[in-house]
C-alpha positions as CSV (number, residue, x, y, z in Angstrom):
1,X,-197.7,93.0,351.5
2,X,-195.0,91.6,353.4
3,X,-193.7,87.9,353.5
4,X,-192.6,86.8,356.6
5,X,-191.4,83.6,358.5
6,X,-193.2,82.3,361.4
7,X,-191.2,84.2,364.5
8,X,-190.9,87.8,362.5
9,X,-194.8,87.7,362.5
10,X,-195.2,86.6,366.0
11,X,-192.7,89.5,366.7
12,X,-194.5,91.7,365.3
13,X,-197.8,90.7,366.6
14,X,-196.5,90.5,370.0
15,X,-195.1,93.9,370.4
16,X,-197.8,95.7,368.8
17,X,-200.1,93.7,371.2
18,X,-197.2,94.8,374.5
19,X,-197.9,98.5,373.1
20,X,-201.6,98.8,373.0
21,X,-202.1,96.5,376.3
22,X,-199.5,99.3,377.7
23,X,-201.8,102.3,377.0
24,X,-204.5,100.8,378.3
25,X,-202.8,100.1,381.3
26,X,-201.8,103.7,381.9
27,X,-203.0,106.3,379.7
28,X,-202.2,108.9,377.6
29,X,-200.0,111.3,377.7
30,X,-201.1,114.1,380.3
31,X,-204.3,112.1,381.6
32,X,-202.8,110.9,384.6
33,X,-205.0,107.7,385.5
34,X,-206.2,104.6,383.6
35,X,-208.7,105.2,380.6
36,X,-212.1,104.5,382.1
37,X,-214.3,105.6,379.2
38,X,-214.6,104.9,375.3
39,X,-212.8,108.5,374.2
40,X,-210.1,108.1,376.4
41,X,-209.2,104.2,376.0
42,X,-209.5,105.0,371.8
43,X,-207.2,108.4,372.7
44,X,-204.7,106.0,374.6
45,X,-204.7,102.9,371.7
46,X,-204.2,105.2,369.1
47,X,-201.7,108.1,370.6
48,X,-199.4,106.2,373.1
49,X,-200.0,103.2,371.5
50,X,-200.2,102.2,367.5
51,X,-198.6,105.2,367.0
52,X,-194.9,103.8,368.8
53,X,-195.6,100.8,366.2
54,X,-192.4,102.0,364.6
55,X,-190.1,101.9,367.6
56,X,-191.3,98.0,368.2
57,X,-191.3,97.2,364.8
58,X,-187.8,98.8,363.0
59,X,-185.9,96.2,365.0
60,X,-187.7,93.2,363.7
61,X,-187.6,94.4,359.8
62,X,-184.4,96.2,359.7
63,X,-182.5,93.1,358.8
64,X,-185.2,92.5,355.8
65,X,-183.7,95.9,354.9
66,X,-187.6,97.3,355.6
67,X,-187.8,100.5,356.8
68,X,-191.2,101.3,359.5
69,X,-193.2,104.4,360.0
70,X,-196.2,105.1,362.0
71,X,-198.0,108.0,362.7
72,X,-201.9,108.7,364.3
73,X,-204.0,111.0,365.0
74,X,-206.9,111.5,367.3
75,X,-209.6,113.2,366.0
76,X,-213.6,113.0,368.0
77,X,-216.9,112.4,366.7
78,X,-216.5,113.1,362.8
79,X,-216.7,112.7,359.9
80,X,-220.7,112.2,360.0
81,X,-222.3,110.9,357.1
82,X,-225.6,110.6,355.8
83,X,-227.7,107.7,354.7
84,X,-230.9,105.6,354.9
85,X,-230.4,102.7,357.2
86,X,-231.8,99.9,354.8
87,X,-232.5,97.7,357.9
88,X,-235.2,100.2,359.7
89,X,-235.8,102.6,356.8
90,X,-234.9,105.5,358.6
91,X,-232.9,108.2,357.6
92,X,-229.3,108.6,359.8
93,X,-227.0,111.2,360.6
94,X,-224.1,109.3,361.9
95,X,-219.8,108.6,362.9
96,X,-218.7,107.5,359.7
97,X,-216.3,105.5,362.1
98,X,-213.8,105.8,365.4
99,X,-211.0,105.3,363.2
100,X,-209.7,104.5,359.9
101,X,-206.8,102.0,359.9
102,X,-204.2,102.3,356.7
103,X,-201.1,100.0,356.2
104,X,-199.1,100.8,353.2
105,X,-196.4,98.9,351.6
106,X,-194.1,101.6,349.8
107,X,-191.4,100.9,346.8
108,X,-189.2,103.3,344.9
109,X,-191.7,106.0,346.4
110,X,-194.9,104.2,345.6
111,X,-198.1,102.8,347.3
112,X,-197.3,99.5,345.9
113,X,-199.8,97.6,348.5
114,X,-202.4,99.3,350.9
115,X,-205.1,97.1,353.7
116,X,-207.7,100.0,355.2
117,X,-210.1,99.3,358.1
118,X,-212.6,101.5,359.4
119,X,-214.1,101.4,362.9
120,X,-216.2,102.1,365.5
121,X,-214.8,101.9,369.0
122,X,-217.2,100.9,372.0
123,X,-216.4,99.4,375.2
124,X,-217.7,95.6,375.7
125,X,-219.0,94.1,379.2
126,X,-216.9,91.6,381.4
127,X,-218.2,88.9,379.6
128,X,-217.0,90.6,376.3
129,X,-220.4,91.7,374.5
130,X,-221.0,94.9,372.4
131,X,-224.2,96.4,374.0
132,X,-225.3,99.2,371.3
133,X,-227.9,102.1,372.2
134,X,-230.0,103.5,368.8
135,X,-227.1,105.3,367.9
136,X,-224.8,102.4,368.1
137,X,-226.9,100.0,366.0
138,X,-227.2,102.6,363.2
139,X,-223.6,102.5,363.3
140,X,-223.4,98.7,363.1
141,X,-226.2,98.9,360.4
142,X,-224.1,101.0,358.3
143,X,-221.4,98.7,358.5
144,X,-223.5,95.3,357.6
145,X,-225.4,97.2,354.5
146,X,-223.3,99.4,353.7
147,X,-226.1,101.6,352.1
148,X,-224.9,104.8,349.7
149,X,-224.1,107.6,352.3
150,X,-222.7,111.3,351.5
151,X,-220.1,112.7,353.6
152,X,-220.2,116.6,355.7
153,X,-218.9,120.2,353.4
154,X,-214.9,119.3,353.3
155,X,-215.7,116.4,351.2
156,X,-216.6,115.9,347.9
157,X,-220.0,116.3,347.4
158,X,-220.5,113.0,345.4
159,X,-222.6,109.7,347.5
160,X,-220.7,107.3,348.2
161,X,-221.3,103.4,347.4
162,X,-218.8,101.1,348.8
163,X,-220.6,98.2,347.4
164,X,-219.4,99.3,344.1
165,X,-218.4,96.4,342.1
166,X,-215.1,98.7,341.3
167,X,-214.0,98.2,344.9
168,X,-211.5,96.3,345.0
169,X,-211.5,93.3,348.5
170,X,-214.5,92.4,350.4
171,X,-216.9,94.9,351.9
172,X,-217.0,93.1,355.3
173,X,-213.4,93.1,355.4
174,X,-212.9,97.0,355.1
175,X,-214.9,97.7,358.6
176,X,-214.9,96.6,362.3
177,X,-216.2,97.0,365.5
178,X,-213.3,97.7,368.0
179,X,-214.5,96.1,371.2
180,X,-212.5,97.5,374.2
181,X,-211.8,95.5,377.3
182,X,-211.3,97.8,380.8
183,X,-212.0,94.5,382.7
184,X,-208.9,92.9,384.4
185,X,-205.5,93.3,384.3
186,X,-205.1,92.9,381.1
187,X,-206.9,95.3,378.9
188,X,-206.8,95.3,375.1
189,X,-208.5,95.9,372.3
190,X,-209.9,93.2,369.9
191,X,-211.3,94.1,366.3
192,X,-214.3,92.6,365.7
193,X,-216.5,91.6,362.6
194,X,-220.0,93.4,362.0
195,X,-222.4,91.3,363.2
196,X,-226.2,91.6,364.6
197,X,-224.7,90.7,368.0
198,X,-221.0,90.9,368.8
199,X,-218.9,89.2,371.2
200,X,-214.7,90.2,371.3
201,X,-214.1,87.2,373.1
202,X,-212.0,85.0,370.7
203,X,-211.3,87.6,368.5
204,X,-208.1,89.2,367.2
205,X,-206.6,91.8,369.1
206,X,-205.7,95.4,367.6
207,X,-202.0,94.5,367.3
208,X,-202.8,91.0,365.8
209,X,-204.6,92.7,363.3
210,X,-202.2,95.2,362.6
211,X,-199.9,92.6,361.8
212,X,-201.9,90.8,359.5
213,X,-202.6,93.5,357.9
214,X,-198.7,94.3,357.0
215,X,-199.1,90.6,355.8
216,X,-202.1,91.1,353.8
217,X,-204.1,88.9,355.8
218,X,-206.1,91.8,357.2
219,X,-208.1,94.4,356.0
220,X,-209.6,95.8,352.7
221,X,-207.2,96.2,349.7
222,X,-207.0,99.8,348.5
223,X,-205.8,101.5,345.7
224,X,-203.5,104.7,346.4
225,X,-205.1,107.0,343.9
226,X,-207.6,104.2,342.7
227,X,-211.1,105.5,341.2
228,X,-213.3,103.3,342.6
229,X,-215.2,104.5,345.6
230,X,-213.1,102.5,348.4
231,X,-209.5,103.7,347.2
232,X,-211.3,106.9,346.9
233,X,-212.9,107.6,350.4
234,X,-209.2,106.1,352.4
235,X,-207.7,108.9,350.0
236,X,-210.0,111.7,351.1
237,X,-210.3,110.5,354.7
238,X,-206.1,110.4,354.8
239,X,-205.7,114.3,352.8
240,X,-208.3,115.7,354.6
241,X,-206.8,114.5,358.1
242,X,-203.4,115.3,357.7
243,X,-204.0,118.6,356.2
244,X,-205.3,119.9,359.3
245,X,-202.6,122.0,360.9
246,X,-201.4,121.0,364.3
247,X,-200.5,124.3,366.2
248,X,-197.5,123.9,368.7
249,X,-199.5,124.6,372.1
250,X,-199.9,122.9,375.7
251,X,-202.7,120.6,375.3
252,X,-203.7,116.8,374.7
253,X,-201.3,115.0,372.4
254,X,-202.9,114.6,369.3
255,X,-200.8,113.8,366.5
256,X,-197.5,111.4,367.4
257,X,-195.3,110.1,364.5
258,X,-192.8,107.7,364.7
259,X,-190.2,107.2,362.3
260,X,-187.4,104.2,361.6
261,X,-184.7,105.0,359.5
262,X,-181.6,102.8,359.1
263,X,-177.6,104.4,359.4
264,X,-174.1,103.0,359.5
265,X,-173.1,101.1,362.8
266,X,-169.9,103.4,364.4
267,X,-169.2,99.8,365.8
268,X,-165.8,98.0,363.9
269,X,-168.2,96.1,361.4
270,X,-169.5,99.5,360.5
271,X,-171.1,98.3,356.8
272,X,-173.9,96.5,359.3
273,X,-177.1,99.0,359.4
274,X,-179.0,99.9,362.4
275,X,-182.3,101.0,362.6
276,X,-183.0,104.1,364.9
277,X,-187.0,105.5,365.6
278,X,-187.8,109.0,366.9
279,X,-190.8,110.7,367.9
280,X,-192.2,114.2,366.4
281,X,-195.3,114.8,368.4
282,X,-197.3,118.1,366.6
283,X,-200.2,119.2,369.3
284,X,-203.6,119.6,369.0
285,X,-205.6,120.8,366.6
286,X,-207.1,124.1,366.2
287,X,-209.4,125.0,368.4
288,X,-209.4,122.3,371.0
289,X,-209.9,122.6,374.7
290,X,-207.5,121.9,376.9
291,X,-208.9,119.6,379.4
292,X,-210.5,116.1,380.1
293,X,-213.3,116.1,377.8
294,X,-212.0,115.7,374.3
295,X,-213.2,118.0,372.0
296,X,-215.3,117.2,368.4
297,X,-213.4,118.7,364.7
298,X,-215.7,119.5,362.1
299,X,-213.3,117.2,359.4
300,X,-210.7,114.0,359.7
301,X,-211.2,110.9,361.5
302,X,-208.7,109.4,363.9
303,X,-206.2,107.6,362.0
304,X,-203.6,104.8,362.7
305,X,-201.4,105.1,359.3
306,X,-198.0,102.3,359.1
307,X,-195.9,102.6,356.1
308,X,-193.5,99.9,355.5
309,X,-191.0,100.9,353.0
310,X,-188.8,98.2,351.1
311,X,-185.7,98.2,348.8
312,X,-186.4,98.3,345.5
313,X,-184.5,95.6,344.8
314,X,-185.6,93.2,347.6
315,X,-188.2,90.5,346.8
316,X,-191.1,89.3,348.8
């Protein structure tokens, strides 16, 4: 992934951080209030948040001749997956996740470098603790175990075993619980590791993650196109999402893409580049409800996707 000196990372970090603190603050698009609940804090972070990563970022790597583009989409209650939770022996229908986190590094056209995180999104108490119901520790025992689970008609029939000595990474690295903060002033959202009990309180934030994972300090390594059952299951989670087609109607934002791209200067040194972002936000998907409550798709998962795309010919 990307190389880069002390204050470019802390830029980085820092205004991924300002964004996602930002939507918490004030919302979505449409909602007119403060997120209060889980679905609408995650719809915030994820559609007026990580996906403007672009915008703060292009800036920052333009003069390292990298070129930034984020896009997300928010996606309710699916995929669910089946397996046996190895911890209590019973058999579980559950969210494969919130969320599925991809950061690609991209030359001459080519996934040259990808960090994927899955995770589950649930709101944590003032003093920063995870408190799960049944559902929620099936979830979290899916995450520690990672037992062989099959995934809903859309996917590929096939169970799935990320434990797979194939995979390439750590198991524990490729999933989190994202604990969000409502408490205070300062809201935010910090990504933390699977654990029995979990506590977001010294833990990284959403944005400090998503830098580290442009650094490759962060997340699973997957393979674009890669066989083993990791690379696999980010490539099926990532076609089946984005081939959902986002009809142009009134509605809850649901897809926002940002894109940096760099073009001559019209100032006197005009060889110098600038880097410009715009926003291409495509609707809902089919057959949502226009409203407050969010509604559930049968396919996808929300997704927070960053490609960072670098000259051939530059190192690092």
């Amino acid at each position: 992934m990307l190389t880069l000196d002390p204050v470019n990372a802390l830029a980085l970090e820092a205004t991924a951080n300002a964004l996602i603190v930002n939507a918490l603050k004030y919302g979505a698009p449409v909602f007119s209030t403060p997120p209060l609940s889980e679905v609408k804090a995650a719809h915030a972070t994820v559609i007026a948040g990580a996906s403007q990563v672009a915008t703060a970022w292009a800036p920052i790597l333009a003069p390292l001749n990298i070129e930034v583009a984020s896009r997300a989409i928010l996606i309710h209650g699916s995929p669910i997956v089946d397996f046996m939770d190895v911890i209590t022996g019973k058999s579980e229908r559950r969210e494969l996740g919130d969320l599925l986190i991809v950061v690609d590094l991209i030359q001459a056209g080519n996934v040259v470098d990808r960090r994927a995180t899955l995770t589950q999104a649930k709101l944590v108490t003032k003093t920063g603790h995870i408190s799960l119901d049944p559902s929620g520790k099936a979830q979290r025992n899916l995450y520690l175990r990672w037992p062989v689970f099959t995934l809903p008609m859309g996917y590929k029939p096939h169970p799935r075993n990320l434990n797979d000595p194939s995979c390439p990474g750590v198991m524990a690295d490729g999933c989190r619980f994202g604990g969000i903060d409502l408490h205070g002033a300062q809201r935010n959202w910090f990504q933390v590791p699977t654990a029995q009990r979990m506590n977001s309180r010294r833990k990284p934030s959403l944005g400090t993650s998503l830098m580290r994972m442009a650094c490759g300090a962060a997340g699973r390594p997957a393979a674009a196109g890669g066989r083993d059952p990791w690379s696999e299951l980010v490539d099926e989670l990532m076609d089946v999402t984005f081939g959902v087609t986002y009809p142009a109607k009134r509605g809850q934002q649901r897809f926002w893409e940002t894109m940096s791209f760099r073009a001559l200067s019209p100032s006197i040194n005009s060889h110098l580049l600038r880097s410009f972002a715009f926003f291409e936000d495509r609707g809902v998907p089919p057959g949502d409800v226009i409203g407050d409550d969010e509604a559930s798709e049968p396919l996808g998962i929300s997704i927070i996707h960053i490609e960072l795309v670098k000259d051939a010919d530059e190192g690092g």
